[in-house]
DRENVO-158473 format. One line per 8 residues: for each residue x, z, y of C-alpha. Coordinates in steps of 0.1 Angstrom, whole numbers. Example, Ala and Ser with C-alpha at 12.3 -4.5 7.8 and 13.67 -1.06 7.14 Angstrom:
123,78,-45 ~ 137,71,-11
END
This chain:
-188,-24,299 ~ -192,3,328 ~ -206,38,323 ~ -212,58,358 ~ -182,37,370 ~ -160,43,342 ~ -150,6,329 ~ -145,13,288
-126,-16,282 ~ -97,4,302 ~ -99,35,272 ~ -105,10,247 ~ -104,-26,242 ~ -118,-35,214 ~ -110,-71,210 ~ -73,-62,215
-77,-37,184 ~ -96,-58,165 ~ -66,-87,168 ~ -40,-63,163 ~ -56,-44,135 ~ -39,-61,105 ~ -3,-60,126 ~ -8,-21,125
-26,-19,89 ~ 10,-34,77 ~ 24,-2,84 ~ -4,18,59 ~ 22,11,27 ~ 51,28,38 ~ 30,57,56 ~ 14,59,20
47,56,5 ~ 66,81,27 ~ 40,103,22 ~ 37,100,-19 ~ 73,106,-20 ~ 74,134,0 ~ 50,147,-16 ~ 62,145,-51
97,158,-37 ~ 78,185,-20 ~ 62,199,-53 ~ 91,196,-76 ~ 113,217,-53 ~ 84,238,-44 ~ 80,249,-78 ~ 115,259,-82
113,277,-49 ~ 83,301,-60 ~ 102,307,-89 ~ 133,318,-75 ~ 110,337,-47 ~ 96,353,-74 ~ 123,363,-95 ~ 146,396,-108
176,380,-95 ~ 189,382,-59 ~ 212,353,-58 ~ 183,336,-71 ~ 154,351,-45 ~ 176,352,-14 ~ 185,312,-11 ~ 150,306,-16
134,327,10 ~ 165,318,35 ~ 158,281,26 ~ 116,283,32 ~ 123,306,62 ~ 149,280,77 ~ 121,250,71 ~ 94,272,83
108,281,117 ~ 125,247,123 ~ 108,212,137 ~ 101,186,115 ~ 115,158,141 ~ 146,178,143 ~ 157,175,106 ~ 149,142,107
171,135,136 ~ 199,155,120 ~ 194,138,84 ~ 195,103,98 ~ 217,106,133 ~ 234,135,121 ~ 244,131,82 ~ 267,101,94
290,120,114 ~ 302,134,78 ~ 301,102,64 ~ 265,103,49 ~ 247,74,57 ~ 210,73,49 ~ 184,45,56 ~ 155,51,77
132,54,45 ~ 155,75,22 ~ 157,96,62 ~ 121,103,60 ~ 106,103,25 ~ 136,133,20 ~ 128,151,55 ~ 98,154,43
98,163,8 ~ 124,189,20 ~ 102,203,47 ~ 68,207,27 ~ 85,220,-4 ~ 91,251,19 ~ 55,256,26 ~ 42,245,-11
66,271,-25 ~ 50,299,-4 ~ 13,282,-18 ~ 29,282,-51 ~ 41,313,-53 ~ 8,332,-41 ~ -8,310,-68 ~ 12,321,-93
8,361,-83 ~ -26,356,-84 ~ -29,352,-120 ~ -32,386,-135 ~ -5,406,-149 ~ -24,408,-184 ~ -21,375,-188 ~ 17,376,-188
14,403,-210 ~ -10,384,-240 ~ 22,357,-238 ~ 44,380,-244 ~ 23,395,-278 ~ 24,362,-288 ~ 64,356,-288 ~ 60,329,-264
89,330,-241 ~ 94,328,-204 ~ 89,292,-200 ~ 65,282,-228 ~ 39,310,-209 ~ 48,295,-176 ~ 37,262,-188 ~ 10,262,-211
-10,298,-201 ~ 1,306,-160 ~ 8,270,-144 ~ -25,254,-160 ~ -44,286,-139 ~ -22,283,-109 ~ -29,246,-103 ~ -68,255,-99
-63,273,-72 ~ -36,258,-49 ~ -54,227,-50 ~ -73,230,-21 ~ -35,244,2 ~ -21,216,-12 ~ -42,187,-7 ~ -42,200,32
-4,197,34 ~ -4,161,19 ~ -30,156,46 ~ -8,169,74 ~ 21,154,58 ~ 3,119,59 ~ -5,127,94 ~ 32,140,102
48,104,90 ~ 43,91,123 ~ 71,107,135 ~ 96,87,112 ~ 83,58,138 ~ 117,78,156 ~ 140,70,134 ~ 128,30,129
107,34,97 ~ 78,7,99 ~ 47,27,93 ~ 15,28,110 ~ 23,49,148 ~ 59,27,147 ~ 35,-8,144 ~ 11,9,168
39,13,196 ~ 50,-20,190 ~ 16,-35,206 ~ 12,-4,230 ~ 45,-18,248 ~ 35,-54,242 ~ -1,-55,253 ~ 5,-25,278
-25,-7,265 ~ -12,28,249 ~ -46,43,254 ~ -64,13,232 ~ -40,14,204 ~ -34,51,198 ~ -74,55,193 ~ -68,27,171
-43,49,146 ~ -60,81,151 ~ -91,58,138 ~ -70,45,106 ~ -54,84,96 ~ -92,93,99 ~ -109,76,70 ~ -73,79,52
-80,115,52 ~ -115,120,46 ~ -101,96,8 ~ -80,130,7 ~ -106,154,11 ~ -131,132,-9 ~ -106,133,-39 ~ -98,173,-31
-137,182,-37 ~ -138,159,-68 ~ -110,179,-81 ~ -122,213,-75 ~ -155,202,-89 ~ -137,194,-120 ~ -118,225,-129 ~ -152,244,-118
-168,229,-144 ~ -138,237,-166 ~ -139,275,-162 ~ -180,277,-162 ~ -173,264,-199 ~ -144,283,-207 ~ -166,318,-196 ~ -195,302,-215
END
């Protein structure tokens, strides 16, 4: 097909994607599963982060905020290169998975920490306080009064960085892990068409995120409805 002399079949082939879709949709497990395990790295350590970040203690407050500061201000293909290239030099050896799912989780718990830790300061003082009438300690108002408030509102911050965290696992396609980009530059250099089969990925994360954003509304709906009933 030719459009004012453009030929389309040079941007995108669409035979060629359609025959090399399920190649590439073999990939969409482990850029789920990288990005699941990131993910659930990323929240446990950015809990303990905003904690530290938050707390009385220096030694405590001052690892943390060098730690999110170092994560922050770093590149993501970097720390990947240095966990899986670099780590072996001291005698760490790391597969291309472990590489990436820990990259990761170590990278975003730097920015949920920061999303954590606003969270948590935006629950009001008085609430602490009611705890703390009640004899409950530190912990048991952390988890059963602050955290149940907290997770309300960094649900929206945190459902985007799993979106650009699914997005970001194409670059462990650098370091050999079989997701979706690594399958898509397989064919790229087979077929010799880059431009055909990078529409083709951007067309897959797409709909993937849209599942994310679909479930993000469904969510916030939910705990809407939850406080219109607890102020009624």
């Amino acid at each position: 097909m030719t459009i004012q002399g453009i030929n389309l079949n040079e941007i995108f082939d669409v035979q060629l994607a359609v025959e090399n879709l399920p190649f590439v949709l073999s990939g969409l497990p482990m850029t789920l599963l990288v990005s699941i395990i990131g993910m659930l790295i990323g929240l446990v350590l950015g809990l303990l982060l905003a904690l530290a970040r938050n707390s009385n203690y220096y030694f405590l407050k001052f690892p943390a905020r060098l730690y999110i500061s170092f994560m922050r201000g770093t590149p993501m293909l970097v720390f990947l290169f240095i966990l899986y290239f670099g780590l072996p030099v001291i005698g760490i050896k790391l597969t291309a998975l472990m590489a990436a799912c820990l990259g990761f989780g170590l990278n975003s718990a730097a920015y949920i920490a920061e999303i954590d830790r606003a969270s948590l300061n935006s629950i009001d003082k008085g609430q602490w306080e009611s705890a703390k009438a009640l004899n409950l300690t530190y912990w048991q108002t952390l988890r059963k009064v602050i955290l149940p408030q907290a997770v309300r509102i960094a649900i929206p911050p945190l459902t985007n960085v799993f979106m650009d965290l699914v997005k970001a696992t194409s670059l462990a396609a650098v370091i050999t892990v079989p997701e979706l980009f690594q399958k898509t530059q397989i064919v790229a250099g087979r077929e010799f068409d880059a431009m055909t089969m990078y529409i083709l990925v951007a067309l897959i994360y797409w709909p993937i995120c849209i599942v994310i954003a679909f479930i993000q509304e469904r969510l916030e709906a939910h705990y809407s409805k939850f406080i219109v009933h607890e102020m009624v």
